[in-house]
N, C-alpha and C positions, 0 to 999 in steps of 0.2 A: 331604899333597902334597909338603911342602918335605922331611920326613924320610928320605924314602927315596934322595934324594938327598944328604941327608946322610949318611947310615951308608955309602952307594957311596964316596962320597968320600974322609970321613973315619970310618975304622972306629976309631979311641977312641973315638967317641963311645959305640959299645954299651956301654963302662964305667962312664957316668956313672950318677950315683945318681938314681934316680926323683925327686926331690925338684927337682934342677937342669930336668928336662924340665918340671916346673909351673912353676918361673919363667921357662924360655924361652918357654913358651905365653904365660903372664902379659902379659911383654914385647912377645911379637910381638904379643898382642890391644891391648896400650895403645898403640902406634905405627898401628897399622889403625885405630885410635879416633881417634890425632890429626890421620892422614891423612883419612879420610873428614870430619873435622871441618872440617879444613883447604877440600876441597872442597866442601864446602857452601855453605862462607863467601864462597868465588869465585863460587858458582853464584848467589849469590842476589843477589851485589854486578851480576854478569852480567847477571840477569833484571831489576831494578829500575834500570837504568841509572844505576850508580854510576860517580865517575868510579874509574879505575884505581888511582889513589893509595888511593882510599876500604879500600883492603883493608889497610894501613898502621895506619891512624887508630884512635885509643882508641876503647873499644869504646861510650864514650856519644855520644861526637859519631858514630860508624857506625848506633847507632840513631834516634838524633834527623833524622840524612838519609834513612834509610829508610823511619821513620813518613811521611817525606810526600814518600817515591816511592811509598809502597803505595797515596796515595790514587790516584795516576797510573795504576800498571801492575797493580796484583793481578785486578784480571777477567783482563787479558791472561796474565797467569803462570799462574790455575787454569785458565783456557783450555787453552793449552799442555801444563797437566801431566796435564791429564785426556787429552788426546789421546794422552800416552805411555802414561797406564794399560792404555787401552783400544787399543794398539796402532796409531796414526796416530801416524806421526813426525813429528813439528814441521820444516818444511825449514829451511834455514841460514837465509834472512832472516828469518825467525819467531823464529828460537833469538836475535839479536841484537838485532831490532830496528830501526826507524829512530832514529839520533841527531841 
């Protein structure tokens, strides 16, 4: 996808050595990895009503508040997340919540 705009772009590039294009994939898949990770970490501090800072905080104290939002919200979150499987969108006060 992003290649072909690159060689429009910049045509040196068609002289790089096949070996530089494995570590650019490399790259861009670990950065996709850490973004998506990244948003999970939001999505899930979202759905169990963390407070915001909570995204911050070392990762035992994020689980120790988690273990007991889960006992609170997890019906409600595999609620939700089966509705997206199955194609019912959760509306916005569903996706946040009362706080």
């Amino acid at each position: 996808m992003v290649q072909h705009l690159l060689f429009e772009y910049l045509p040196k590039l068609n002289e790089l050595e096949p070996d530089f294009w494995v570590l650019y994939a490399v790259t861009v898949r670990d950065n996709y990895e850490e973004w998506t990770s990244c948003c999970e970490h939001l999505e899930t501090a979202i759905e169990y009503h963390l407070p915001p800072d909570s995204i911050n905080w070392e990762n035992e104290a994020f689980r120790k508040t988690l273990h007991k939002q889960r006992k609170l919200y997890s019906k409600q979150v595999e609620e939700r997340r089966v509705k997206m499987i199955f194609g019912e969108p959760a509306s916005g006060s569903d996706l946040h919540g009362d706080y």
